[in-house]
NUPAMI-597188 format. One line per field, with one value per residue (C-alpha): x, y, z; residue number from 1; residue in one letter. Coordinates in steps of 0.05 Angstrom, whole numbers, always signed. Layout:
N
u	(X:...)
v	(Y:...)
w	(Z:...)
n	(NUM:...)
res	(a:...)
***
This chain:
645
u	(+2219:+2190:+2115:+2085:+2014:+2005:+1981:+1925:+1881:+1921:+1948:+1872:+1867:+1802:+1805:+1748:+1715:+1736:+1689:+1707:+1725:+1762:+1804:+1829:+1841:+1883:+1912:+1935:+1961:+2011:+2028:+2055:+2095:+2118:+2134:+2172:+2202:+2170:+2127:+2087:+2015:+2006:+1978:+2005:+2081:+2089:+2122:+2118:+2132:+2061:+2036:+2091:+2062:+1995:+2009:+2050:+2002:+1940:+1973:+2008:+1933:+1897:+1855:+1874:+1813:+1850:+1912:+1893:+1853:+1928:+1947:+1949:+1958:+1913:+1844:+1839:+1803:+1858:+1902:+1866:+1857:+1930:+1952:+1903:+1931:+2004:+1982:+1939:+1996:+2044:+2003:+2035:+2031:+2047:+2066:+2101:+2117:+2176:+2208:+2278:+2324:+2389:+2426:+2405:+2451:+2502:+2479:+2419:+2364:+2277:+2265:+2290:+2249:+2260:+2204:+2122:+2170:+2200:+2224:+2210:+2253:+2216:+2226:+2181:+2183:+2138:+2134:+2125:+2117:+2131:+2198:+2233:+2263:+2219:+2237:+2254:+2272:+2281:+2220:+2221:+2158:+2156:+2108:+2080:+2049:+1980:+1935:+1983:+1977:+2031:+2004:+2036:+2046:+2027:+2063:+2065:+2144:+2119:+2092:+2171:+2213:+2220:+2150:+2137:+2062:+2023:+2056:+2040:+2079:+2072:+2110:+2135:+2155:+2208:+2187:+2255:+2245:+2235:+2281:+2274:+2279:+2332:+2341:+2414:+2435:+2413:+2355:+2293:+2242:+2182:+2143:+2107:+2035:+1987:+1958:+1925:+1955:+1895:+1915:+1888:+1912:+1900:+1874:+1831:+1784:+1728:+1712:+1771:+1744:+1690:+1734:+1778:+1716:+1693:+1752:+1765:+1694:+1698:+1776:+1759:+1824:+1843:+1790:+1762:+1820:+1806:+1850:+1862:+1811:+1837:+1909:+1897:+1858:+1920:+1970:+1928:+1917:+1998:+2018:+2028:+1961:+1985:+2030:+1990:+1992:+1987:+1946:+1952:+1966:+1911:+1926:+1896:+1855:+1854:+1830:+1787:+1722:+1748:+1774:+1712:+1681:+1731:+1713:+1653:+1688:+1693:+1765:+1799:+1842:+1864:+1937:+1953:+2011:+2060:+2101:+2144:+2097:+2078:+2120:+2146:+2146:+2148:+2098:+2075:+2150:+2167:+2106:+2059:+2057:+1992:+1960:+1990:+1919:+1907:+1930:+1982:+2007:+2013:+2041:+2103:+2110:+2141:+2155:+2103:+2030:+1963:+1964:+2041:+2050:+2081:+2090:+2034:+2070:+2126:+2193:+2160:+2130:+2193:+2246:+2198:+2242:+2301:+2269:+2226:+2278:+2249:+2228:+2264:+2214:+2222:+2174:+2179:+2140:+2116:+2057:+1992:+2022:+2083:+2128:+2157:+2185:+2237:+2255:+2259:+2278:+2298:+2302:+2345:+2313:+2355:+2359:+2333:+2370:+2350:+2352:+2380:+2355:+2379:+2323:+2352:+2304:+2317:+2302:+2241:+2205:+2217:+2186:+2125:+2119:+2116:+2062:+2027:+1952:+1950:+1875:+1905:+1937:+2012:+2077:+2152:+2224:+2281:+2355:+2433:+2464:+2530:+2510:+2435:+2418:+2345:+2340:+2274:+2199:+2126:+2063:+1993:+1929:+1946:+1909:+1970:+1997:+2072:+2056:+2130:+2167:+2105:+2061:+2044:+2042:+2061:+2123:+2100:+2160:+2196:+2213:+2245:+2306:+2308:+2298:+2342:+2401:+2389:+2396:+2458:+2500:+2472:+2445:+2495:+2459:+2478:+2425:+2448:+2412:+2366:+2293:+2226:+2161:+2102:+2034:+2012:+2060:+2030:+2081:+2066:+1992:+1993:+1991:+2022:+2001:+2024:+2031:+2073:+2131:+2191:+2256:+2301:+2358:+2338:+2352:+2301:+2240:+2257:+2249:+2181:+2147:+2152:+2128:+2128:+2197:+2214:+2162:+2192:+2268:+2234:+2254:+2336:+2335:+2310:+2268:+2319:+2370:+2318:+2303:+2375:+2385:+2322:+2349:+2420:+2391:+2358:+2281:+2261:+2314:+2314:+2343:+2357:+2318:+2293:+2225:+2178:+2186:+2157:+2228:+2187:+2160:+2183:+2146:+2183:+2148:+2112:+2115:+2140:+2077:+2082:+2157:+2142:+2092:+2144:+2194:+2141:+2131:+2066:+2037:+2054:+2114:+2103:+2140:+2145:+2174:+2231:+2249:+2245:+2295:+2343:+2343:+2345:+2401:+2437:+2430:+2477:+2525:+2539:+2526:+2460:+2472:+2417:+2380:+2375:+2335:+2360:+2432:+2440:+2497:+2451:+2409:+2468:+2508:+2439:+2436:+2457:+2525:+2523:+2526:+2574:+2542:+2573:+2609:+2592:+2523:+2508:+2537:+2483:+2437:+2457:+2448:+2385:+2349:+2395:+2356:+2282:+2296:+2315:+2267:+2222:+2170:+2201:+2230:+2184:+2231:+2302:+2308:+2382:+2430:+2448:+2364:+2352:+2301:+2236:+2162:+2100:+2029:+2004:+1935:+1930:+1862:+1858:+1785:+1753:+1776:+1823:+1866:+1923:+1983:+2030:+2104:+2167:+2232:+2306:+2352:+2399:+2476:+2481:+2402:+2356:+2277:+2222:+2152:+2079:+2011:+1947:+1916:+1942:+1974:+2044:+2091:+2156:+2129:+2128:+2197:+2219:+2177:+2218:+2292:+2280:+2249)
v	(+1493:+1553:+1571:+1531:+1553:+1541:+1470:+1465:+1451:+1386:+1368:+1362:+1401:+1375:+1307:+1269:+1210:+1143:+1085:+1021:+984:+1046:+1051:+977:+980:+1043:+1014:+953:+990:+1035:+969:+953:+1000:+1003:+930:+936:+868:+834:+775:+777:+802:+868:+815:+762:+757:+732:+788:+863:+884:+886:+920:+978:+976:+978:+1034:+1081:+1059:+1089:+1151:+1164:+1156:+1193:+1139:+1158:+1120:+1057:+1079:+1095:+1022:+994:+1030:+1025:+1071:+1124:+1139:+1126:+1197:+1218:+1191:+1199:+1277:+1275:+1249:+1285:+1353:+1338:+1360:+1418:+1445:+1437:+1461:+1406:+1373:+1308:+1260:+1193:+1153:+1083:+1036:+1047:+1113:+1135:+1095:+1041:+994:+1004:+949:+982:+930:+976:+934:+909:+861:+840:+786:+820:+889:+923:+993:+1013:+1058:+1099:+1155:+1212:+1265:+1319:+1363:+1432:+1466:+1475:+1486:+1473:+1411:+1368:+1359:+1288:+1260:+1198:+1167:+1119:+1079:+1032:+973:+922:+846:+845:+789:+758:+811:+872:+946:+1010:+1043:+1111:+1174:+1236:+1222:+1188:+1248:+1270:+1247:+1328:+1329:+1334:+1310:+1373:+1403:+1414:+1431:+1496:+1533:+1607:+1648:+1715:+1764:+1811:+1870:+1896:+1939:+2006:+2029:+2090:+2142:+2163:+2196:+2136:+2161:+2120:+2130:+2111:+2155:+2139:+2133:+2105:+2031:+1975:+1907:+1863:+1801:+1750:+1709:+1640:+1607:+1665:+1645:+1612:+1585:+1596:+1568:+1620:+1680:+1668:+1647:+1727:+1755:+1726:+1743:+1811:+1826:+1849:+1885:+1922:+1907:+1841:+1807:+1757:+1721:+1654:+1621:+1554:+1574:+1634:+1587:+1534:+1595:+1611:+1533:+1522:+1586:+1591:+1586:+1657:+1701:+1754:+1736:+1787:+1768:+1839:+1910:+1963:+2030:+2089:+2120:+2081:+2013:+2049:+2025:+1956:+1958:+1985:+1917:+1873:+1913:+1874:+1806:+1766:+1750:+1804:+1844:+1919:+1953:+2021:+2027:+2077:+2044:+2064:+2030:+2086:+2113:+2182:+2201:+2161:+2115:+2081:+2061:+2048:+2012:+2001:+1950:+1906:+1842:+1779:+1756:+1683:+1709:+1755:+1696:+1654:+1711:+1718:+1645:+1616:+1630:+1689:+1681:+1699:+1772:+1784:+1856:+1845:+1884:+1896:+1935:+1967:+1955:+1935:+1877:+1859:+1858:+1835:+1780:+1824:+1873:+1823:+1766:+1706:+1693:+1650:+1587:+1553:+1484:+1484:+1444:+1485:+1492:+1526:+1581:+1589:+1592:+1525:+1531:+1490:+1494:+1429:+1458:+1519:+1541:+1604:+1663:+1718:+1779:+1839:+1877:+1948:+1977:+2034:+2069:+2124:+2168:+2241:+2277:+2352:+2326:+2283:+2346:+2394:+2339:+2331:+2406:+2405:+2369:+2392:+2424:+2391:+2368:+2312:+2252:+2265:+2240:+2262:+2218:+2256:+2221:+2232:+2222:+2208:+2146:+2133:+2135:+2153:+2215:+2228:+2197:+2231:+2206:+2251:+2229:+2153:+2108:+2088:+2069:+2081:+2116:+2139:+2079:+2038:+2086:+2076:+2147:+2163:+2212:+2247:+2310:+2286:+2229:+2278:+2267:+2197:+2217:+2269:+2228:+2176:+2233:+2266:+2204:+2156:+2210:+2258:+2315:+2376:+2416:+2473:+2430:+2467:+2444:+2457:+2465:+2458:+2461:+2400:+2328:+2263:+2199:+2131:+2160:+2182:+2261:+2304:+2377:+2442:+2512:+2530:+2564:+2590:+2547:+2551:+2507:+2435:+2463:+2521:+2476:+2426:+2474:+2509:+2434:+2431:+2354:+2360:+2360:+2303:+2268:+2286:+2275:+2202:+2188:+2198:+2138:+2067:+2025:+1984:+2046:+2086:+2024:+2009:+2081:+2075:+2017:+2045:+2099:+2042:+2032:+1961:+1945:+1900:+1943:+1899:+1948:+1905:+1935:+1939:+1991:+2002:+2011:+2028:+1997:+2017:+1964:+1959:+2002:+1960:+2020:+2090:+2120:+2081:+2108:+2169:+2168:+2133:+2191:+2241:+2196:+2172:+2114:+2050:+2077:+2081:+2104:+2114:+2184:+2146:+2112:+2186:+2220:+2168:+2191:+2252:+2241:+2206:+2263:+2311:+2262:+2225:+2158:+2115:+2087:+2038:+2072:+2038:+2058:+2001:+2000:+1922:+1895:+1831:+1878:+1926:+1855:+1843:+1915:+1914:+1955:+2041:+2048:+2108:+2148:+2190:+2250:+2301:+2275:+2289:+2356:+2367:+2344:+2388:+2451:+2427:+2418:+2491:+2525:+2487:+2521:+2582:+2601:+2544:+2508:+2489:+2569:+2569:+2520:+2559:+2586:+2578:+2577:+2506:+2481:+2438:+2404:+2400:+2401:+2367:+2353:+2294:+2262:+2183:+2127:+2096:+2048:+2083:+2155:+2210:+2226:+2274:+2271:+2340:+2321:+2356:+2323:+2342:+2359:+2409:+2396:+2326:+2313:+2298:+2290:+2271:+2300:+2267:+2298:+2264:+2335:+2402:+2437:+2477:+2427:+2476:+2511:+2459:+2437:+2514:+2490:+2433:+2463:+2530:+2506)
w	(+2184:+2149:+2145:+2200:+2171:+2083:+2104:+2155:+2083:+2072:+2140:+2163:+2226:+2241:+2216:+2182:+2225:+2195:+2198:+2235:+2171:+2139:+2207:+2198:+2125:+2140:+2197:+2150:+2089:+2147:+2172:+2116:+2104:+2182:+2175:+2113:+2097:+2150:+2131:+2185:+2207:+2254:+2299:+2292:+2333:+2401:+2430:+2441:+2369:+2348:+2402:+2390:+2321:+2328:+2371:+2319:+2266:+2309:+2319:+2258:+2221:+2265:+2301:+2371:+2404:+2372:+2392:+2468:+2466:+2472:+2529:+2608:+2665:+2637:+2625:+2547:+2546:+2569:+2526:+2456:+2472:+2493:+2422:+2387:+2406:+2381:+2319:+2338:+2385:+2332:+2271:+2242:+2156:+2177:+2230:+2218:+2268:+2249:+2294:+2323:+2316:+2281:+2332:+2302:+2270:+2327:+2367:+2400:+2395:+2378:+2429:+2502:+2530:+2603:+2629:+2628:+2617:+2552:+2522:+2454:+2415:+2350:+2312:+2312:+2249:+2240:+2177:+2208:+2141:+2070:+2047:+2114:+2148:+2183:+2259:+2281:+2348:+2382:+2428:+2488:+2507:+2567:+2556:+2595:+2583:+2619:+2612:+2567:+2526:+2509:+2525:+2518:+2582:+2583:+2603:+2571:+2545:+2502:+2457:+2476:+2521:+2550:+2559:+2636:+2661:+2659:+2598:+2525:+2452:+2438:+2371:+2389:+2330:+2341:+2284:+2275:+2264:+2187:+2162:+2129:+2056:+2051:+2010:+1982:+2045:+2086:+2122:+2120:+2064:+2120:+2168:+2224:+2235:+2277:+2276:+2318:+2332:+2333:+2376:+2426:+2482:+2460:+2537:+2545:+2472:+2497:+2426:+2384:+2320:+2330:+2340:+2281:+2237:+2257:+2248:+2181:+2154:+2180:+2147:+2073:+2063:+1999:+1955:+1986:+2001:+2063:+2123:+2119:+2180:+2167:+2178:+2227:+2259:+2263:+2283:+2348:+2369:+2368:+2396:+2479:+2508:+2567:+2511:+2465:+2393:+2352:+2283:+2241:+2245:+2221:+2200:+2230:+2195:+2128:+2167:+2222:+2193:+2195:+2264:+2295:+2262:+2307:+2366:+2372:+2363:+2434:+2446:+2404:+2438:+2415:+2428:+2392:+2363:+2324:+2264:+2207:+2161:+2103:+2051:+2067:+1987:+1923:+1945:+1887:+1884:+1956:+1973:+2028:+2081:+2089:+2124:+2095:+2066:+2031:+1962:+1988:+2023:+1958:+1923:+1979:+2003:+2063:+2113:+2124:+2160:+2164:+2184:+2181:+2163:+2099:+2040:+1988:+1935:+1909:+1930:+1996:+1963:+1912:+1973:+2019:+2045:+2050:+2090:+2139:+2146:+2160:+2237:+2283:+2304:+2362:+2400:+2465:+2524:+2578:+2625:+2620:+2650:+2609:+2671:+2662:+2588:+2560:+2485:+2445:+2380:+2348:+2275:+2271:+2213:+2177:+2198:+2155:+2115:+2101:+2022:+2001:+1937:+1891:+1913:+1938:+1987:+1945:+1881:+1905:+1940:+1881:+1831:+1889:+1880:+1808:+1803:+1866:+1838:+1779:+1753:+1709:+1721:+1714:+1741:+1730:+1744:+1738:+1733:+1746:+1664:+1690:+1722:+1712:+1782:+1789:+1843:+1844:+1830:+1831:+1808:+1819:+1812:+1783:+1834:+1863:+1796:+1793:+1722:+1722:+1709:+1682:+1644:+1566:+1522:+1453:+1467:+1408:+1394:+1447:+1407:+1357:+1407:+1370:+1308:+1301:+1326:+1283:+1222:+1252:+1264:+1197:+1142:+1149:+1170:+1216:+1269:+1214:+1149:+1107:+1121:+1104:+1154:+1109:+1130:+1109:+1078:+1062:+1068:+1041:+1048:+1119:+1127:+1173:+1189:+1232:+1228:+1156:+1171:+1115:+1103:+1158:+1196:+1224:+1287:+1281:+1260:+1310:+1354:+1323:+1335:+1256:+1255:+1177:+1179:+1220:+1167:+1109:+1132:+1144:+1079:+1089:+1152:+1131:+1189:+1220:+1234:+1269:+1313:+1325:+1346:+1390:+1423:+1429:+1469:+1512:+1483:+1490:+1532:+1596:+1641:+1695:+1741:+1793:+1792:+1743:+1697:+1622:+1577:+1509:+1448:+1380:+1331:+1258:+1209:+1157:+1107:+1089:+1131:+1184:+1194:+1187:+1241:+1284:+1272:+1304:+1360:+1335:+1315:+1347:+1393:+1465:+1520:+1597:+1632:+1654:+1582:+1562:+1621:+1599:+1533:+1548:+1597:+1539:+1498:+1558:+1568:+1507:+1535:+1548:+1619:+1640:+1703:+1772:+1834:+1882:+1907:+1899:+1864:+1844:+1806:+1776:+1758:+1708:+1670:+1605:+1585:+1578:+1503:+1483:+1416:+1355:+1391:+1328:+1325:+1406:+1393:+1333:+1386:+1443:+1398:+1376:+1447:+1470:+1415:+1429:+1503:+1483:+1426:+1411:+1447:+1517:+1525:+1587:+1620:+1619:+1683:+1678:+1609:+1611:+1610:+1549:+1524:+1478:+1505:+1459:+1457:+1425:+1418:+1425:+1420:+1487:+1491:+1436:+1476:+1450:+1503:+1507:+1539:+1551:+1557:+1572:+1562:+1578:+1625:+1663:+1676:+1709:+1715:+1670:+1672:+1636:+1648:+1629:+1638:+1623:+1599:+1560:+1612:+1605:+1618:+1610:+1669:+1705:+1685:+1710:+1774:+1787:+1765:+1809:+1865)
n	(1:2:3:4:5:6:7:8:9:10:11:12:13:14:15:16:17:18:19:20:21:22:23:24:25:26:27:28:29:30:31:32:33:34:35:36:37:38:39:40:41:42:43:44:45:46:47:48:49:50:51:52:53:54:55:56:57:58:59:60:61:62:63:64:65:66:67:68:69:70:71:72:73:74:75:76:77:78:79:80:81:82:83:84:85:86:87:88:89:90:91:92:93:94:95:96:97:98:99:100:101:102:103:104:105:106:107:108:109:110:111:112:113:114:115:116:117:118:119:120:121:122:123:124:125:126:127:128:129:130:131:132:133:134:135:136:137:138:139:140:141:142:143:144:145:146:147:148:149:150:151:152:153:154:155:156:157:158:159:160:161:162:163:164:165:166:167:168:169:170:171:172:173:174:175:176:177:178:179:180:181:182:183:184:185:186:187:188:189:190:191:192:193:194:195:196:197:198:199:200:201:202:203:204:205:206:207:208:209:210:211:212:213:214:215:216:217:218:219:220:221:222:223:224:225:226:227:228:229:230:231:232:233:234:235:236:237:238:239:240:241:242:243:244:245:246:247:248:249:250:251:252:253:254:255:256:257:258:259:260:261:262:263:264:265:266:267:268:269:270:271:272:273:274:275:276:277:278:279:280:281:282:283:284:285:286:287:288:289:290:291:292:293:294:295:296:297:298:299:300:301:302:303:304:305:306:307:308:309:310:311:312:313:314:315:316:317:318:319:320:321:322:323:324:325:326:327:328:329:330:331:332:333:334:335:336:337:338:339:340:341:342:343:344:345:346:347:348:349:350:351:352:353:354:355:356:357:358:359:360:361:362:363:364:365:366:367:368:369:370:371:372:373:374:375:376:377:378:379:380:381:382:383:384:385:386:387:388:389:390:391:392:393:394:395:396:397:398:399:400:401:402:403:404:405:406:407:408:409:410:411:412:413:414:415:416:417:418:419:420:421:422:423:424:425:426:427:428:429:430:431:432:433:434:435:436:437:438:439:440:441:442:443:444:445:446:447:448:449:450:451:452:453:454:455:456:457:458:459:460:461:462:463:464:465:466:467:468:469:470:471:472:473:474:475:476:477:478:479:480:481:482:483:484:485:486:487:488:489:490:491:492:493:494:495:496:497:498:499:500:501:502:503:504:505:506:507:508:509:510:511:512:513:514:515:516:517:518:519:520:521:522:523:524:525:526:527:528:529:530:531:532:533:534:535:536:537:538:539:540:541:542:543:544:545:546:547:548:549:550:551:552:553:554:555:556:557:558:559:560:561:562:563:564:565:566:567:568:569:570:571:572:573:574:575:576:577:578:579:580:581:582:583:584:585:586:587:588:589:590:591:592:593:594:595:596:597:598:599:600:601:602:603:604:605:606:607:608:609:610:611:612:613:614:615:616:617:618:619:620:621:622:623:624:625:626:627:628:629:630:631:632:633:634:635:636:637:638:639:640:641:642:643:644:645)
res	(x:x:x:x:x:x:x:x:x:x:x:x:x:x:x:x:x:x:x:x:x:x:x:x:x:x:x:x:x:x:x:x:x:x:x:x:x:x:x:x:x:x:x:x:x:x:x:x:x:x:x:x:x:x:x:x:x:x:x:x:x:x:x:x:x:x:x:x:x:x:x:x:x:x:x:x:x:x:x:x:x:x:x:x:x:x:x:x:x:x:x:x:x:x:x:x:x:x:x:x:x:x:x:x:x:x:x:x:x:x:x:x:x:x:x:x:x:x:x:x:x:x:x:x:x:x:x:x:x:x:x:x:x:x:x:x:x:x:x:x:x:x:x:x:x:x:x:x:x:x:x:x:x:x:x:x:x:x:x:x:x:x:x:x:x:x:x:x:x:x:x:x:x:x:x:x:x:x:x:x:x:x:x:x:x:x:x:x:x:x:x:x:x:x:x:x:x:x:x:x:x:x:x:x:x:x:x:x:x:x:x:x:x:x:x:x:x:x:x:x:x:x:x:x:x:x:x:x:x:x:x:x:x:x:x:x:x:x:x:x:x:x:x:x:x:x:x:x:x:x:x:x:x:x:x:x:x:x:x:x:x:x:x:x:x:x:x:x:x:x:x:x:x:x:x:x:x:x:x:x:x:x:x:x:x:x:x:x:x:x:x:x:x:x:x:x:x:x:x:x:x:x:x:x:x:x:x:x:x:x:x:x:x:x:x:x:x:x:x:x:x:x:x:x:x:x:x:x:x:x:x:x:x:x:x:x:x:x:x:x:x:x:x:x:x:x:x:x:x:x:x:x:x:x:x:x:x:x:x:x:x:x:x:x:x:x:x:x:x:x:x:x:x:x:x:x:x:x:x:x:x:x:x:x:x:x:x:x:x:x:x:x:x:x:x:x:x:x:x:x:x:x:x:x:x:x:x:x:x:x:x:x:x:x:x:x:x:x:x:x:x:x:x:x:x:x:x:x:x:x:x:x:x:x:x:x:x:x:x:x:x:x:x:x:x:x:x:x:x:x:x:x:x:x:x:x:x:x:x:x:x:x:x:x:x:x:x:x:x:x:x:x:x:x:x:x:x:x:x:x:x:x:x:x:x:x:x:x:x:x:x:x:x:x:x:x:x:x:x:x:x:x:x:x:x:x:x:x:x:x:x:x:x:x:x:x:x:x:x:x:x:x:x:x:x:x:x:x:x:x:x:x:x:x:x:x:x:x:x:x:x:x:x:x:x:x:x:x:x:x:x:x:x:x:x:x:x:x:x:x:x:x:x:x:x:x:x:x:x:x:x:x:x:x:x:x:x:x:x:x:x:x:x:x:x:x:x:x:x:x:x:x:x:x:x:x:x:x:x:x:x:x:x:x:x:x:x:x:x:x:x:x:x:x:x:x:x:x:x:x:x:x:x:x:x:x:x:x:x:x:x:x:x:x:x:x:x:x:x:x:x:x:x:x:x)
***
């Protein structure tokens, strides 16, 4: 009975006038199908049968003047407006309308005629919404032979046998409460801040049409995004006429021009409010919590509606229905002022269920205060190796981009992580090899330059930034090695994350150039900082575990398998990041003995634009980190930043 409101378009809350001849050849093609194997005309039996007809027809097409025509004991103004609101107070799809009930069968006749009186059973179901079951009841309708001729006599029972004179439908939705999103010690990732429900008391409108037709045209919400009138409109019309409805919540002070717009709105009503609505940290991956608007409303689905706080992004948005439940929806009948109230129906919802994440409150404010200052876009995610549980994320200065799990950067050196596994564990080669660090070496026509330096260990020009090296050594690994060694330390991989994250892109080399660019992280190969920490948190441990952020077995059950790698060839690897911290280029990072890692600039072609990204990867006892600035800035201090704060 979910989402009362995605329908108003269809179920044609303000109906189209049907001409005299349209009515009748509606009214025929329903009876038909009322009738079912009946040979008869609507009109044509001697009893009360096609006046019960004629009667469900009318209603169930919308021609209530036709259907009031065949009444007595009311005004028929009365009676058309009467059946004309069922819909509106119900904010209903559909009504349709057959003869007899579920009883039927057993012996119970649709109708029991006694002399000039009878009683009618039918069968009333009404489609409340997509996606939900309809609700269907039995009816009772006394008629009466006047003139010779059958009429329906009226009485509001008819609309439902609960419904007292005096009383209308009405649909009353119980939002739960949502739940929060928790960190790893269970406290909530959320703060609160101050907001305004927006709301009205649906008897007070004087022109409701008008008031919602404002209010929609006035609510351009995160870049343009509108209310649903039509719906909105359909919400207010079934809710009780004497309760406030609240229609959205607007938060102070990122919505304040908006809401002093709906000040001047007749009918509007204002109540300030403090909510844990807004991401306490990480909040390009927690989220943020919005107005359900039109297209956020076909992105989430039932059973959500115009102007539900909802959420908008992040993890807000992808667990959305865990953390809201659904509402409990009940009809009731009751009086205009809501003192008589007697429930007809109820739907139960689910309750919420908070989320708990990986996310550790130490490790996420010494990563904010890493990057705190910087004039470049940057972000940072920094992991646990022993199980791949991701303990901290901060982005700075993306647009609300959640560049830490979803950026795309050449990893440039970094990548030498890669590259120099693949040599330790399939070419035979020790961090102790004899290399050479020209200044310049061309590969398969592709050349490679940096600072010259004299013939040394692997480990020693690895750690110099010799990129020569790395392109010359191309030479001992073929193309599909390095890229099953990139994916064995998880690049490419679906990680089963359960939110979106970028795991890497190492294209095949189509020649001997193109694989050496790929060794120095160039080229074609892209990354994100958390495809990188995992690497580099493969690289302590000894084994590629896939990372996870949310605590959900559903998501853990789809991650792919750790992958265990060459013991001798890890401890090449160790030594070789031990000595890049301790003499070569990420020295600035070692703030304690067991820091590894490697920093590197490198210089990409974004749009026509050379951009440059600043990275530092690796990792210090059982956490590991990964480090990407849109700029040249000194990423090992940063690193030191983060590890001794």
């Amino acid at each position: 009975m979910t989402n009362r409101g995605r329908r108003r378009a269809r179920a044609g809350a303000r109906r189209p006038l049907l001409s005299p001849a349209r009515r009748r050849a509606v009214a025929l093609a329903a009876c038909g199908a009322l009738v079912g194997t009946m040979t008869t005309g609507c009109w044509a039996e001697p009893s009360a049968m096609p006046a019960v007809r004629d009667f469900l027809i009318a209603w169930q097409v919308g021609n209530y003047e036709a259907a009031a025509g065949r009444t007595v004991g009311a005004d028929r103004k009365q009676v058309e407006d009467a059946l004309g609101r069922v819909r509106q107070q119900l904010d209903a799809a559909s009504l349709r309308l057959s003869l007899g009930t579920e009883v039927e069968g057993s012996g119970v006749d649709q109708i029991v005629k006694k002399g000039d009186e009878a009683d009618a059973r039918f069968t009333v179901k009404i489609d409340l919404g997509e996606n939900g079951q309809p609700w269907e009841y039995p009816g009772l309708m006394h008629l009466r032979r006047v003139g010779g001729i059958w009429k329906v006599v009226w009485d509001s029972s008819i609309i439902n046998t609960k419904l007292k004179p005096g009383q209308r439908l009405a649909v009353v939705t119980q939002v739960p409460k949502r739940s929060p999103i928790t960190d790893t010690q269970g406290r909530s990732a959320l703060r609160e801040i101050g907001a305004y429900q927006v709301g009205v008391f649906p008897g007070q409108l004087a022109d409701p049409q008008k008031t919602i037709d404002q209010l929609a045209k006035q609510t351009k919400i995160d870049g343009g995004r509108r209310l649903d009138s039509e719906r909105l409109l359909g919400r207010v019309r079934s809710a009780p006429p004497q309760t406030y409805l609240p229609l959205l919540t607007l938060q102070v002070p990122t919505h304040n021009a908006l809401i002093q717009r709906l000040t001047h709105i007749p009918g509007l009503r204002f109540q300030g409010v403090r909510a844990p609505i807004a991401p306490a940290y990480a909040p390009e991956l927690i989220g943020n919590l919005g107005p359900a608007t039109a297209d956020r409303l076909q992105q989430v689905g039932a059973p959500y509606q115009p102007g539900d706080t909802i959420g908008v992004s992040g993890i807000q948005l992808l667990q959305q229905r865990r953390l809201a439940g659904t509402p409990t929806v009940s009809v009731v009948a009751q009086d205009e002022t809501g003192k008589s109230t007697e429930q007809l129906r109820s739907w139960p919802g689910q309750e919420p269920q908070q989320v708990q994440t990986t996310l550790d409150p130490g490790y996420q404010r010494h990563a904010d205060e890493a990057l705190a200052g910087l004039q470049f876009p940057a972000s940072m995610v920094a992991v646990r190796p022993s199980t791949g549980e991701v303990l901290a994320v901060a982005n700075r200065g993306t647009g609300g981009q959640n560049f830490a799990f979803e950026g795309h950067y050449p990893p440039g050196l970094t990548f030498g992580i890669v590259s120099a596994e693949a040599l330790f564990s399939q070419a035979g080669m020790k961090q102790s090899t004899e290399t050479t660090c020209p200044g310049t070496v061309t590969v398969g026509g592709k050349a490679f330059t940096n600072k010259a330096r004299p013939d040394s260990s692997f480990a020693n020009h690895f750690a110099a930034s010799c990129k020569t090296t790395l392109a010359q050594l191309s030479s001992k690994v073929d193309a599909q090695t390095l890229l099953r060694e990139a994916s064995q330390l998880g690049l490419g991989k679906n990680w089963g994350l359960g939110v979106p994250a970028f795991t890497g892109s190492v294209p095949a080399p189509a020649n001997d150039g193109e694989k050496a660019a790929a060794m120095v992280g160039e080229g074609a190969v892209q990354v994100s900082p958390l495809a990188m920490a995992m690497v580099a948190a493969a690289a302590y441990s000894g084994t590629w575990r896939p990372p996870y952020v949310l605590k959900d077995p559903s998501t853990t059950a789809q991650a792919p398998q750790a992958q265990s790698l060459p013991p001798e060839s890890i401890s090449n690897l160790k030594k070789v990041l031990s000595r890049t911290a301790s003499r070569g280029n990420a020295r600035g990072a070692r703030v304690s003995g067991d820091v590894v890692g490697v920093a590197a600039l490198t210089t990409y072609n974004e749009g026509g634009r050379t951009k440059t990204v600043s990275w530092f990867v690796g990792s210090s006892g059982d956490r590991a980190f990964a480090i990407a600035v849109e700029g040249v800035v000194n990423t090992p201090a940063l690193a030191a930043k983060f590890l001794g704060g």
